[in-house]
TORGUKE-995660 format. One record per residue (C-alpha): chain; x, y, z. Coordinates in nm, 4 decimals. Layout:
# residues N
[rec 'A'; [X; Y; Z]],
...
END
This chain:
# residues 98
[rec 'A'; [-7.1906; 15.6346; -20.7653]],
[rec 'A'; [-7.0998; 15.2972; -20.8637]],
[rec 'A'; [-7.4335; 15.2652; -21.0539]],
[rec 'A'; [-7.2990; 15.4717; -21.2898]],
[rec 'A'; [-7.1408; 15.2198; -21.5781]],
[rec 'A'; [-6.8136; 15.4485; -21.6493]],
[rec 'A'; [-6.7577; 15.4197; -21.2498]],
[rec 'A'; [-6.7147; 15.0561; -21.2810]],
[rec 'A'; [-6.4521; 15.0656; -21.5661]],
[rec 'A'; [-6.2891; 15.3000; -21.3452]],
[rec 'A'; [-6.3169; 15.0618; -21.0487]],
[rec 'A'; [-6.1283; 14.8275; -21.2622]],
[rec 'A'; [-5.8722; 15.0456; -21.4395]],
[rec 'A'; [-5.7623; 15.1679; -21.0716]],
[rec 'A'; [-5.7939; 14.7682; -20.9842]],
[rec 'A'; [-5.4962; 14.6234; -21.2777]],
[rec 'A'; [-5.2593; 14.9893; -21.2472]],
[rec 'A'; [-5.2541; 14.9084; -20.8614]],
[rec 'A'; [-5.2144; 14.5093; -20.9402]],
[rec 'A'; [-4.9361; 14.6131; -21.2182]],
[rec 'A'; [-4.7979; 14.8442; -20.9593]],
[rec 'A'; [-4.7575; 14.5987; -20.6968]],
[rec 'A'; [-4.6257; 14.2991; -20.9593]],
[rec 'A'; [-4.3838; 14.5745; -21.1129]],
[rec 'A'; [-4.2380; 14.6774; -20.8066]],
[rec 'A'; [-4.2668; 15.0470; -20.8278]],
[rec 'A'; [-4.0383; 15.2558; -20.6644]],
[rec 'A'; [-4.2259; 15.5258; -20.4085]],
[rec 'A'; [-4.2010; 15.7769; -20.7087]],
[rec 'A'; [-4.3480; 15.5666; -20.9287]],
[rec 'A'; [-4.6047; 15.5048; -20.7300]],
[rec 'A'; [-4.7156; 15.8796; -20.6612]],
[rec 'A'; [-4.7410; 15.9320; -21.0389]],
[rec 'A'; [-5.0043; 15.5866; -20.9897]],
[rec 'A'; [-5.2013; 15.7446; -20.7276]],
[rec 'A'; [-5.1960; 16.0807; -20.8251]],
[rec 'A'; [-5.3754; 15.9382; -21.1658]],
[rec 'A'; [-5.6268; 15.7080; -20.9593]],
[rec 'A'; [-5.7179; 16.0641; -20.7843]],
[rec 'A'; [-5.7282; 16.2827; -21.0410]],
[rec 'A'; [-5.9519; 16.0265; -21.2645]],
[rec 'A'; [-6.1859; 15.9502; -20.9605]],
[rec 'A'; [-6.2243; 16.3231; -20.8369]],
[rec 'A'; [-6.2916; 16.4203; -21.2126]],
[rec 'A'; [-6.6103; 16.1419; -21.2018]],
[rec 'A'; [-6.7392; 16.2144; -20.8879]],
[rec 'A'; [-6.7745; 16.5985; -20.9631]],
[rec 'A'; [-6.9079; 16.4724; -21.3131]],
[rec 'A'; [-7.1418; 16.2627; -21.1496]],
[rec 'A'; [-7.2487; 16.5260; -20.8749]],
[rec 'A'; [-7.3018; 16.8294; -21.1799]],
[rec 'A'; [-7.5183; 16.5447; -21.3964]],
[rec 'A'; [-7.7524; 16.4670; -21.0223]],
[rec 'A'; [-7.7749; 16.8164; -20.9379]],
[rec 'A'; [-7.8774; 16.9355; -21.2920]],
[rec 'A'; [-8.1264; 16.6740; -21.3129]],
[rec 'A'; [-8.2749; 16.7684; -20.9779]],
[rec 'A'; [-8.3276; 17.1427; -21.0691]],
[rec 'A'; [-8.3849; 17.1268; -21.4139]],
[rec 'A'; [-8.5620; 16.7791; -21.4932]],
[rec 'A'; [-8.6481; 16.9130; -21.8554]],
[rec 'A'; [-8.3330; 16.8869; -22.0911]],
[rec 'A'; [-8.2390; 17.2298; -22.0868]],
[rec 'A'; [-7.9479; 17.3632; -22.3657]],
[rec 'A'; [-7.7376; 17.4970; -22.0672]],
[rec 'A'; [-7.7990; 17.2055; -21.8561]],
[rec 'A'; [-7.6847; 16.9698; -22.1729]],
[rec 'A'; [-7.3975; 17.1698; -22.2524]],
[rec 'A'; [-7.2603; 17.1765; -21.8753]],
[rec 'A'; [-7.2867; 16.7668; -21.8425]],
[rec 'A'; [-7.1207; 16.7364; -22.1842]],
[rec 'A'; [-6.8059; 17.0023; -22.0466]],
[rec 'A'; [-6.8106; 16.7829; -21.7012]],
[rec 'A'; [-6.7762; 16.4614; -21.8909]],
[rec 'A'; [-6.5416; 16.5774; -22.1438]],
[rec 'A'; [-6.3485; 16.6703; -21.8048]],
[rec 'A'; [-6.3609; 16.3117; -21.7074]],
[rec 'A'; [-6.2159; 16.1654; -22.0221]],
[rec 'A'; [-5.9053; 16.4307; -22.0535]],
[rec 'A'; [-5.8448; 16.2568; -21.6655]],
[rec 'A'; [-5.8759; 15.9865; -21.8152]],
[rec 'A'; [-5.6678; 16.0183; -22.0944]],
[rec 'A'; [-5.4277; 16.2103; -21.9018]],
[rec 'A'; [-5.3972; 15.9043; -21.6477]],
[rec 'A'; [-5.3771; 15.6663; -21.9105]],
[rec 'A'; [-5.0077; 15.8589; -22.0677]],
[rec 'A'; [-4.8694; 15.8694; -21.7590]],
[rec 'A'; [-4.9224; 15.5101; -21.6724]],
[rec 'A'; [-4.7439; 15.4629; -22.0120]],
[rec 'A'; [-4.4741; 15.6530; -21.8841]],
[rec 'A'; [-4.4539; 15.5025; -21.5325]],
[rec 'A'; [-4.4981; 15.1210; -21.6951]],
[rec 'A'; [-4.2953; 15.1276; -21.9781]],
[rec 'A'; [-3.9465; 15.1196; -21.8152]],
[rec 'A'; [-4.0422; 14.8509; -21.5888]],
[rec 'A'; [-4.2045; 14.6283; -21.8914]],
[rec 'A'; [-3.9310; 14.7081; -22.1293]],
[rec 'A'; [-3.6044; 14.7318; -21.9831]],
END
């Protein structure tokens, strides 16, 4: 898993929200809306990465199918992403900006 390059910007995204977290003082709140994100992001790669190893086991040969179903199970990993990415906005910005 962590051979996988968009595992270790991952590993380092969850790294500075849980750093800013913990300098920020979240309240417990907060900090579900944090964690929930971490999950959500690192459950969407894993299954990404489990699809992409099981489709290259069966089907070695690029199938269309097989091409189409990795591109759907990474375009599922960067809506987490995204997704995690507002809502940090929205946790943060009262803590930077107030």
């Amino acid at each position: 898993m962590m051979r996988e390059p968009n595992a270790r910007i991952h590993l380092l995204a969850t790294a500075i929200a849980m750093g800013a977290a913990i300098w920020l003082g979240l309240d417990g709140d907060d900090w579900r809306w944090i964690v929930a994100m971490i999950a959500l992001v690192w459950i969407a790669e894993i299954l990404n990465t489990a699809l992409e190893t099981l489709a290259d086991t069966l089907h070695p040969a690029q199938a269309e199918g097989i091409r189409i179903a990795k591109d759907l199970a990474a375009g599922a990993v960067l809506v987490a992403a995204i997704t995690a990415v507002l809502v940090g906005l929205l946790t943060f910005w009262p803590y930077l900006f107030q």
